[in-house]
C-alpha distance (Angstrom), angle and dihedral (degrees) to the residues before:
residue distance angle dihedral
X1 . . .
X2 3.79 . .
X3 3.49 129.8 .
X4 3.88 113.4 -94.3
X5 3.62 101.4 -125.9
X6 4.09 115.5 -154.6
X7 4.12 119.6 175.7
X8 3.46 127.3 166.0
X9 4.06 122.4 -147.1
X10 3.64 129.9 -131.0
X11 3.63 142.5 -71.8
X12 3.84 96.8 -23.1
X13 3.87 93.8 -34.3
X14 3.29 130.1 154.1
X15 4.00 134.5 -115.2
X16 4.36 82.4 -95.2
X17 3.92 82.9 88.1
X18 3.53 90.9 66.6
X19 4.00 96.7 46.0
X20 4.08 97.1 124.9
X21 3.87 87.9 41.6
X22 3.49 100.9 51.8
X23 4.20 88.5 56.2
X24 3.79 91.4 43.5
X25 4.12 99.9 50.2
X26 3.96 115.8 39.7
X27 3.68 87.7 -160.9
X28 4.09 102.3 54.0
X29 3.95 113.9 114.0
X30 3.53 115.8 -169.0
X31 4.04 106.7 -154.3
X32 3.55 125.8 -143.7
X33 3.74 127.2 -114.0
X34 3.74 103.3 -111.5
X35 3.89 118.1 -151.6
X36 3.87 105.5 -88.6
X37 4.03 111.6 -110.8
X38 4.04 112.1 -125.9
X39 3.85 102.9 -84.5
X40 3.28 101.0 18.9
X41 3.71 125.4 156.0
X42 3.26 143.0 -158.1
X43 3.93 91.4 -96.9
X44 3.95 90.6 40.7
X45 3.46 96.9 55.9
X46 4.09 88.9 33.5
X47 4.05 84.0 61.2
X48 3.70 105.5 45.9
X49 3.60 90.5 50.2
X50 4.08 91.3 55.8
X51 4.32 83.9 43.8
X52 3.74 80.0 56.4
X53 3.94 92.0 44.7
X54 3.62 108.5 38.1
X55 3.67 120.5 126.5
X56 3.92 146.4 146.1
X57 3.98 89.6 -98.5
X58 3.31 129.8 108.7
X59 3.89 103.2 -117.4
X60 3.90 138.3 -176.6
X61 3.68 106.8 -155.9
X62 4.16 125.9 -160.9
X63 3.40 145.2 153.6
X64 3.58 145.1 -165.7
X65 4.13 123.9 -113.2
X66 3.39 105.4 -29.1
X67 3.59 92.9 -0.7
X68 3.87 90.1 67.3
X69 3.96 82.2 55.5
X70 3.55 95.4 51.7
X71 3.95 90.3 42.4
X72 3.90 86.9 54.9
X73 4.12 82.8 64.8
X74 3.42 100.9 40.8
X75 3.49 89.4 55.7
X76 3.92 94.7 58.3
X77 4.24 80.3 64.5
X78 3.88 98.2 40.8
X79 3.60 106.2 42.2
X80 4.63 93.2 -140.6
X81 3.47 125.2 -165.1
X82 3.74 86.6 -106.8
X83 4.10 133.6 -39.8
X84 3.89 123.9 -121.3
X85 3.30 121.2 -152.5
X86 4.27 112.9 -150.9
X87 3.46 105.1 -161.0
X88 3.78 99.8 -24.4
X89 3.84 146.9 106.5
X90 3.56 135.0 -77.3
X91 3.84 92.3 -155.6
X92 3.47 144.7 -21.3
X93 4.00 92.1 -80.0
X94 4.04 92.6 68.3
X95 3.76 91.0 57.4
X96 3.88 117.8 111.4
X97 3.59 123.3 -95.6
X98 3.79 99.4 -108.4
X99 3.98 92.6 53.9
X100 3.26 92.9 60.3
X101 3.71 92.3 42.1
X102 3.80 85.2 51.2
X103 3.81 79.9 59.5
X104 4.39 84.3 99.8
X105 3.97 91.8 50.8
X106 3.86 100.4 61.2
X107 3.78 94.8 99.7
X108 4.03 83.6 63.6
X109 3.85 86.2 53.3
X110 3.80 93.4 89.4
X111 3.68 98.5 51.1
X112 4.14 90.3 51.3
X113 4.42 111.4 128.9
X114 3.55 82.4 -127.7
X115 4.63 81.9 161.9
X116 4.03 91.9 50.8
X117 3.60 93.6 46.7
X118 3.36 93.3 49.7
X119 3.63 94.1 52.6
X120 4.48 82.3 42.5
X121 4.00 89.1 61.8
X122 3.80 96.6 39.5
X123 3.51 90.9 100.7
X124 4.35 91.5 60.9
X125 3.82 83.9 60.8
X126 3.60 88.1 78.8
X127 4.19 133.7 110.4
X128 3.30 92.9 -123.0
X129 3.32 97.0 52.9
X130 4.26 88.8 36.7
X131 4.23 85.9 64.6
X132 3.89 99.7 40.8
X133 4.03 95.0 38.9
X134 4.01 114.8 11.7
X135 3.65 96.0 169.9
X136 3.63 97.3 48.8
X137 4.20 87.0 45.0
X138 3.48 93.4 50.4
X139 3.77 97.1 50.7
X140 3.59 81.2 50.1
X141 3.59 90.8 52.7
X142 4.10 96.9 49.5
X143 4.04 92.0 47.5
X144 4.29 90.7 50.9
X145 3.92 89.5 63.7
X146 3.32 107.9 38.0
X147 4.19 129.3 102.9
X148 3.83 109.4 -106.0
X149 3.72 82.9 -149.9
X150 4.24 89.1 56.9
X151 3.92 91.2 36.4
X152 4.15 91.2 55.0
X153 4.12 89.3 49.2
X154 3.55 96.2 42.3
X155 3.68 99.1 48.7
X156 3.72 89.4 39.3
X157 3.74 83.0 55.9
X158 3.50 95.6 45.3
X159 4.25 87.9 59.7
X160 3.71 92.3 56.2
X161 3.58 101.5 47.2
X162 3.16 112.0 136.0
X163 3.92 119.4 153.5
X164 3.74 127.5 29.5
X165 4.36 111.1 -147.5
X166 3.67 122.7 -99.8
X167 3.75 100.7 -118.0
X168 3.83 133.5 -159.3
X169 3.87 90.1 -147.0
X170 3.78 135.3 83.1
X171 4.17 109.7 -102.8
X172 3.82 117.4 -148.5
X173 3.81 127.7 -175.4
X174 3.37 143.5 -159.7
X175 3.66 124.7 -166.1
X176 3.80 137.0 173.7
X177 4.27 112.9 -125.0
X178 3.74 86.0 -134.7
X179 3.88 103.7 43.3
X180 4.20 101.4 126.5
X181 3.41 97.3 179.5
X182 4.86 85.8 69.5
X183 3.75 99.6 10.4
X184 3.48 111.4 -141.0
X185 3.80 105.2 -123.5
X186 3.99 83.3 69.3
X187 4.02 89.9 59.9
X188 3.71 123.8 57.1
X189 4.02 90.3 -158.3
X190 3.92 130.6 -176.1
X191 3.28 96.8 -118.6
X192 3.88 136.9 17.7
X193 4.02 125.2 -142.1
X194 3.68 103.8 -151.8
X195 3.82 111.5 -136.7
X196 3.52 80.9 15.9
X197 4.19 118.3 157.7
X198 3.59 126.4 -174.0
X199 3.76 104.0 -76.3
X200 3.43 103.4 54.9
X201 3.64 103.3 155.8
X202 3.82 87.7 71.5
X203 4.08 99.7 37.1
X204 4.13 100.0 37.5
X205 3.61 102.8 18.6
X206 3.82 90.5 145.2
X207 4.25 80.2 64.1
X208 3.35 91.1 47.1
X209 3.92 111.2 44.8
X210 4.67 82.4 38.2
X211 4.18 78.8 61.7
X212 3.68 97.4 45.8
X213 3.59 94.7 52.0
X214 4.05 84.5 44.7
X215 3.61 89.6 56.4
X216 4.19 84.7 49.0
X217 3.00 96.0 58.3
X218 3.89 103.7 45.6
X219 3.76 88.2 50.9
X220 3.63 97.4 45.5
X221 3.82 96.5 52.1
């Protein structure tokens, strides 16, 4: 029986992130972000989305960006086969200096423009810009979809970070060497894309769906 593959996108993203994967593995589902409740944490959220999830199949779950973060909590409530990370964090200590210096601006989170700037970066979502600077386009690309309401509560959740889940699984990561957004020198990832940016799902996906049936295989045997 195959593996039931689950991976969440980025900051707010949509299932678009995971085009190339969702023709390469029948099994892949691609959840999507539910409005956050009022007070909801990282582990609250992290929990109703496994409720959602749960199921008698043996399942490796993932994500990319923050959706390897939140995929590191859903795990604690779904017990996977293991969790990859695609260009993402193990735990708060492998984020990049200026989020956690960012740490003191959270309260402002709320009050961000997150509809104007949206409209702003339309013009990165582009093909011309997609051939001459595919990292930059695809970031573009993730932040046009996403909720404002989900983007606010995920990066506010991002800023107060502060523990990563002790897991009973194995943890594998993949990680471009030119992704600005987590810096590789603060991971110490599985694998390395070369020429690699941050959304690598989208610009290597041949990388990325060769690692996920890697990590298959290894926790299959």
């Amino acid at each position: 029986m195959p593996i039931r593959l689950i991976l969440f996108s980025g900051l707010a993203a949509d299932h678009d992130v995971f085009a190339p994967q969702s023709l390469a593995f029948e099994q892949l589902i691609v959840p999507v972000w539910p409005e956050p409740e009022p007070g909801d944490t990282l582990d609250s959220y992290s929990k109703r989305l496994a409720d959602d999830l749960r199921s008698t199949e043996t399942t490796v779950i993932g994500g990319a960006s923050f959706g390897g973060i939140v995929a590191l909590h859903v795990a604690k409530y779904l017990d996977p086969l293991a969790v990859i990370l695609i260009g993402s964090v193990r735990g708060p200590s492998e984020l990049p200096r200026y989020a956690r210096v960012a740490r003191y601006l959270k309260p402002c989170v709320s009050r961000l423009p997150v509809g104007l700037l949206q409209k702003l970066t339309s013009p990165l979502d582009s093909r011309v810009i997609a051939r001459r600077v595919p990292h930059l386009s695809g970031l573009a690309r993730q932040f046009q979809h996403c909720s404002p309401a989900v983007f606010k509560w995920s990066l506010a959740r991002i800023l107060d970070w502060d523990s990563s889940p002790t897991l009973k699984c194995p943890v594998f990561q993949i990680h471009g060497d030119r992704d600005r957004v987590l810096p590789i020198q603060n991971v110490s990832p599985t694998q390395v894309v070369a020429g690699g940016g941050h959304v690598i799902s989208l610009t290597h996906p041949a990388e990325v769906i060769a690692f996920i049936r890697f990590v298959e295989e290894e926790v299959s045997e």
